[in-house]
C-alpha positions in Angstrom: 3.5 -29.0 7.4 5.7 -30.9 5.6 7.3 -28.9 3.2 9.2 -27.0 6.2 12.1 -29.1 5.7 12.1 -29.2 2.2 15.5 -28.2 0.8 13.9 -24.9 -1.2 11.5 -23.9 1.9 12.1 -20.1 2.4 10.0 -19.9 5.4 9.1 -16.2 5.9 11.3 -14.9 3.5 9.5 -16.7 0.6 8.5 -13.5 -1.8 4.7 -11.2 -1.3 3.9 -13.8 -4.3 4.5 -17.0 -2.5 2.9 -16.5 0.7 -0.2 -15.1 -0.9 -0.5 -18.4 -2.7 0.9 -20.2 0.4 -2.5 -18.4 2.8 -5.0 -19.0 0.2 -4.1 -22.7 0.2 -4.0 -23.5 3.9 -6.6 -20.7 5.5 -10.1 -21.7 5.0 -12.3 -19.8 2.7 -15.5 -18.6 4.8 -18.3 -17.9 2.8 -18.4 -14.0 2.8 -16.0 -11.4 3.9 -14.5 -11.3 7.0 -14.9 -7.6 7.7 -18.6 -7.1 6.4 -19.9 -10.1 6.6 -21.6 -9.7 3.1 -19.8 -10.0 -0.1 -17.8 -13.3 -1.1 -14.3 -12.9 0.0 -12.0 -12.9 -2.8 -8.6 -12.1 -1.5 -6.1 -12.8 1.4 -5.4 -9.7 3.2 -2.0 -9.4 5.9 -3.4 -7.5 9.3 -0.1 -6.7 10.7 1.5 -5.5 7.6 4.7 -7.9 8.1 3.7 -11.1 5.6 4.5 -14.0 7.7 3.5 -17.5 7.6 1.0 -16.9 10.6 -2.5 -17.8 9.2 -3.8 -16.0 12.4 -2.6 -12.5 10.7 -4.7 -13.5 7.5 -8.2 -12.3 6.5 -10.7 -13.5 3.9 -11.7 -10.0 2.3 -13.8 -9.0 -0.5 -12.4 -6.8 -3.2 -13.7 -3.5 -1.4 -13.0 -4.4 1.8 -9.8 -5.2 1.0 -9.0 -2.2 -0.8 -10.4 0.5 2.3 -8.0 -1.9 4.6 -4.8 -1.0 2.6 -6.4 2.7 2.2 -6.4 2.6 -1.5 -10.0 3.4 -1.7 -9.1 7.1 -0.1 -6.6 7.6 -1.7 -7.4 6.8 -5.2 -10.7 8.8 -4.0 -8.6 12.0 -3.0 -6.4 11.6 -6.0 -9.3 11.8 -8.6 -12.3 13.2 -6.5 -14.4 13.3 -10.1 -14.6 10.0 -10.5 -16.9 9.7 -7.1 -19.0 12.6 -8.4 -19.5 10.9 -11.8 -20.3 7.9 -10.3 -18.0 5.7 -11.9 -16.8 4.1 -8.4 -20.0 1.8 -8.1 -21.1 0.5 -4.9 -20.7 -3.1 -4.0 -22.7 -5.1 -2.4 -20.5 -4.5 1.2 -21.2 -2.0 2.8 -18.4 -0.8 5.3 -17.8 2.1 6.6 
């Protein structure tokens, strides 16, 4: 790539920020989520939890699959179990489980 010897190239310690919008720029878009296979991915998501510039530790995720990959789905879930029984969590098109 040719910014890597760009005077202002941070490499891996560019901020969360940066290499979010560095991934979605070079990793190709598929046309639905990488995990389910369903919905249209909408964001990058880091496998190894260590945000490097390795676009083989990127996935294409939609919103919920995202979201159960992090674990925020259980936990906002066990954190406010009401909002499940009211039915305000919808279900997406993905279905993962």
């Amino acid at each position: 790539m040719k910014y890597i010897n760009h005077k202002s190239w941070k490499g891996d310690n560019a901020s969360y920020k940066t290499i979010h919008q560095w991934v979605r720029k070079w990793l190709d878009k598929p046309d639905t989520c990488q995990k389910c296979n369903i919905a249209e991915p909408k964001e990058v998501a880091n496998i190894s939890g260590k945000y490097k510039r390795d676009l083989s530790d990127w996935l294409w995720l939609c919103v919920k699959c995202h979201r159960e990959m992090d674990g925020i789905t259980a936990l906002f879930i066990k954190n406010r179990p009401h909002f499940k029984m009211k039915g305000w969590l919808k279900e997406s098109k993905c279905q993962t489980r």
